[in-house]
Residue, then its C-alpha position, 0 to 999 in steps of 0.5 A: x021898875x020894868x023897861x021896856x025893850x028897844x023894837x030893833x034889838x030887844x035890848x033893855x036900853x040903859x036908862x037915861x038918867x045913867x046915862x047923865x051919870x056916865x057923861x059926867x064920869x067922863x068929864x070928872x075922868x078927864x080932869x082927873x086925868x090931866x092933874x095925876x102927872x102934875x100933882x107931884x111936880x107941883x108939890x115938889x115945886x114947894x121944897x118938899x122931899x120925895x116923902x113929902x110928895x107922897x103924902x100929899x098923893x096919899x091924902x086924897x086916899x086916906x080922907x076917902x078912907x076916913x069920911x066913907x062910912x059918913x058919905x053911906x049914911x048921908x047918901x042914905x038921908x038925903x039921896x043919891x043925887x043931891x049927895x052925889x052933886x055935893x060930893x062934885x062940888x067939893x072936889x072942885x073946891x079943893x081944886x080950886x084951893x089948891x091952884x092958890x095953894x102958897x106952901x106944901x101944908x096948904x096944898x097937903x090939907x086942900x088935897x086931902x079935902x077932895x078925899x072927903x068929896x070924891x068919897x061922897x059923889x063915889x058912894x053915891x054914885x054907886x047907889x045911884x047905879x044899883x037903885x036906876x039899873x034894870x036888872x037884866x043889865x046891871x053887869x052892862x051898865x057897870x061895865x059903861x060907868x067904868x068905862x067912861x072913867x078909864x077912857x077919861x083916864x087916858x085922855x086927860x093926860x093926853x090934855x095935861x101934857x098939851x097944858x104944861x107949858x101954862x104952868x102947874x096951876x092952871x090944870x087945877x084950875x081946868x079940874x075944878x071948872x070941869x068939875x062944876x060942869x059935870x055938877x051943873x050936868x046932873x043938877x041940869x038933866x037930872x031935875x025931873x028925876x031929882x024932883x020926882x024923888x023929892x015928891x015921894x019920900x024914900x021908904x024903901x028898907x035899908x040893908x045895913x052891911x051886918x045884912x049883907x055880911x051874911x051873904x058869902x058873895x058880899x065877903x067875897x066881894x070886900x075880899x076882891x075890892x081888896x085885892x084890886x085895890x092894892x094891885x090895879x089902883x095901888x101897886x100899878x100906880x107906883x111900882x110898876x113906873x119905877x120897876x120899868x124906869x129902872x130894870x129897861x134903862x139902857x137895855x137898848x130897847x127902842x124905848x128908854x126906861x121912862x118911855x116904858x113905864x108911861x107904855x106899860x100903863x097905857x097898855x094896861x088900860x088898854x087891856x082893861x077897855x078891851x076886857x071890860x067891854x065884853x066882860x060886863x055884857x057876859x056876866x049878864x048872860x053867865x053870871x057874875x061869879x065865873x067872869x070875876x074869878x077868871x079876872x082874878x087869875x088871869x090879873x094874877x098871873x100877869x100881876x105875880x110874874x111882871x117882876x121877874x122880866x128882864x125882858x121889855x116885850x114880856x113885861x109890856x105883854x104882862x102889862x096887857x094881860x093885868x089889865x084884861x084880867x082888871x077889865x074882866x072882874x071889875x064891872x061884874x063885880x060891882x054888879x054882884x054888890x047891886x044884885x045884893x043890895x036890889x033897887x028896893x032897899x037903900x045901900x049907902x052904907x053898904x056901898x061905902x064899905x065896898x069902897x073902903x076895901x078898896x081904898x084900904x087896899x089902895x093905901x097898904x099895897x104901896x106901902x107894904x109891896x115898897x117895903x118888900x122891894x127894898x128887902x127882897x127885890x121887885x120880883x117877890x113884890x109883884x109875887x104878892x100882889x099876885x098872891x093877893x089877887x089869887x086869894x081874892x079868886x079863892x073867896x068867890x069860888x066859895x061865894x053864891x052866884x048873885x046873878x040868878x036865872x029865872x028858868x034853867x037854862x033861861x035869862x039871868x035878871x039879878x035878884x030873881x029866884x030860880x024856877x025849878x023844872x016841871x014836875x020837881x020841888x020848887x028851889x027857892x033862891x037864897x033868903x036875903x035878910x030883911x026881904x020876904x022870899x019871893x015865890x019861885x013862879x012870882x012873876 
């Protein structure tokens, strides 16, 4: 599908129906937002020990882990929108379920129940995104999603503070009304869309992940959802709060160890929004691979040496450089999956596995990085999550560029073969399984 260029700029718009998307991004953010720093208390509300409360925060990752590769399968029969509003209203059921939850088992299975949705509206989502992209904005597009969902994600617990006075269960219950809006947004404003696809049936070929294994961009891919899972979603969630609450308390520092912990995540995000919101536009113009590998390095050092600080202004500092080098990778990254995949093939499946390298390393960071604080310290920790981090950086300079341009020196637009120069051998772009190779002057 070819868009049309706006007459002022000469920008491809981003399409309307990503639009919608990204709107309820935004909402589900908030909400998500406001429970994360409930969510403990409120299970520790139930008698349940410091484990006890971990598993019930582990759950919602695990069931996503689990139910990714049936959420694949379903995107791909039934379509990305309906899925997608499915996957919402789950969620928002299980939020629901577990306002009322009356004993810490209740609430344990209903948390784990929105894994199953969030996987499903996730994978959906990023099918959505790959399918709806214009390609000459693909990186753009990625960098707006992702921004809604981390601007949400300082807002909400801006509103979750505000509503603490009204108890631990009323934030559940916002949640899963917000939740239910952001289906009604799609169902309402996406309609046309959703019944234009209804009308035709989707007989565009499926990539299966063994097609797109074959590509070193997609391994590289897996390796670098990997490594940001285990050191943004993973570590940082539950190290970096404790290493700052414990190294900075009584130092003397304007602000307590507390106080620290709950700045360095905010400076985090900052850091990434900053990032994020050039980085996407850039690997559009220079491609996908040289905006990922910097992420990795410069999230890597940051990430390596945060342990080491017995200083508060360096690990704030290190704090903002991890999360520019996040903001940096993360949008061209999953633009580099969607060049792959292209809007003429089907990708539930192998959306969903992208998701699972992520959630995996989301699950086994913690776990393995906590095993090392108790042996070795915070400093060795940080200096493997780093390295983790590091190898993702490794596997893509090894990777194909998935962002071609269609002359030598001109516009990058995704999936489109390179054009040799007057006068020299055609270079054909890599064969992509499954899809004919296009001819280097096909227009």
């Amino acid at each position: 599908m070819v868009r049309s260029k706006t007459p002022r700029t000469g920008r491809v718009p981003i399409p309307r129906e990503i639009k919608v998307l990204i709107a309820a991004a935004f909402i589900i953010a908030i909400g998500f937002g406001i429970i994360a720093p409930v969510l403990p208390q409120y299970a520790q509300s139930f008698n349940a020990s410091a484990t006890a409360v971990s598993a019930v925060v582990s759950a919602f990752g695990l069931t996503r882990l689990l139910f990714a590769p049936l959420s694949g399968r379903a995107t791909n029969r039934f379509g990305e929108t309906p899925m997608y509003m499915i996957g919402v209203l789950i969620v928002a059921a299980s939020m629901f379920l577990v306002a009322f939850s009356q004993d810490y088992w209740q609430l344990l299975v209903f948390r784990g129940l929105g894994g199953i949705g969030s996987t499903l509206f996730t994978v959906s989502a990023m099918a959505f995104l790959a399918r709806k992209s214009p390609p000459s904005i693909r990186g753009r597009v990625s960098g707006a999603y992702a921004s809604a969902f981390l601007i949400g994600n300082i807002a909400g617990p801006v509103v979750g503070a505000a509503l603490a006075v009204f108890g631990y269960r009323v934030p559940f219950l916002i949640y899963g009304t917000a939740l239910v809006l952001a289906a009604g947004l799609v169902f309402v404003l996406l309609r046309d869309s959703r019944l234009a696809d209804r009308g035709r049936p989707d007989d565009r070929p499926q990539m299966r992940v063994a097609e797109a294994w074959e590509h070193t961009a997609y391994r590289a891919a897996l390796t670098s959802f990997f490594a940001n899972g285990w050191a943004t979603f993973g570590v940082r969630n539950s190290l970096t709060p404790l290493l700052a609450a414990t190294a900075f308390a009584g130092t003397g520092f304007w602000l307590d160890g507390p106080q620290i912990a709950g700045a360095a995540l905010s400076l985090f995000a900052v850091g990434n929004i900053a990032a994020v919101t050039f980085s996407s536009r850039l690997s559009d113009v220079h491609g996908r691979k040289p905006l990922i590998i910097i992420g990795l390095l410069v999230a890597a050092a940051g990430t390596a040496f945060i342990g080491w600080m017995d200083n508060a202004w360096l690990f704030l500092a290190l704090c903002v450089l991890s999360g520019v080098g996040t903001g940096l990778l993360n949008a061209p990254q999953q633009a580099a999956v969607a060049d792959l995949v292209g809007q003429d093939r089907k990708a539930g499946p192998v959306m969903s596995t992208a998701q699972m390298a992520s959630d995996l390393g989301a699950i086994s960071g913690p776990l393995i990085a906590g095993l090392v604080v108790d042996a070795a310290g915070f400093g060795w920790a940080f200096l493997l999550s780093g390295a983790v981090l590091a190898v993702g950086a490794v596997s893509w300079a090894f990777a194909a560029e998935t962002n071609l341009p269609v002359a030598p020196g001109g516009p990058r637009t995704g999936a489109l073969p390179v054009v040799s120069p007057p006068g020299e051998p055609a270079e054909q772009p890599p064969e992509r399984p499954g899809r004919p190779a296009q001819r280097p002057d096909a227009g």
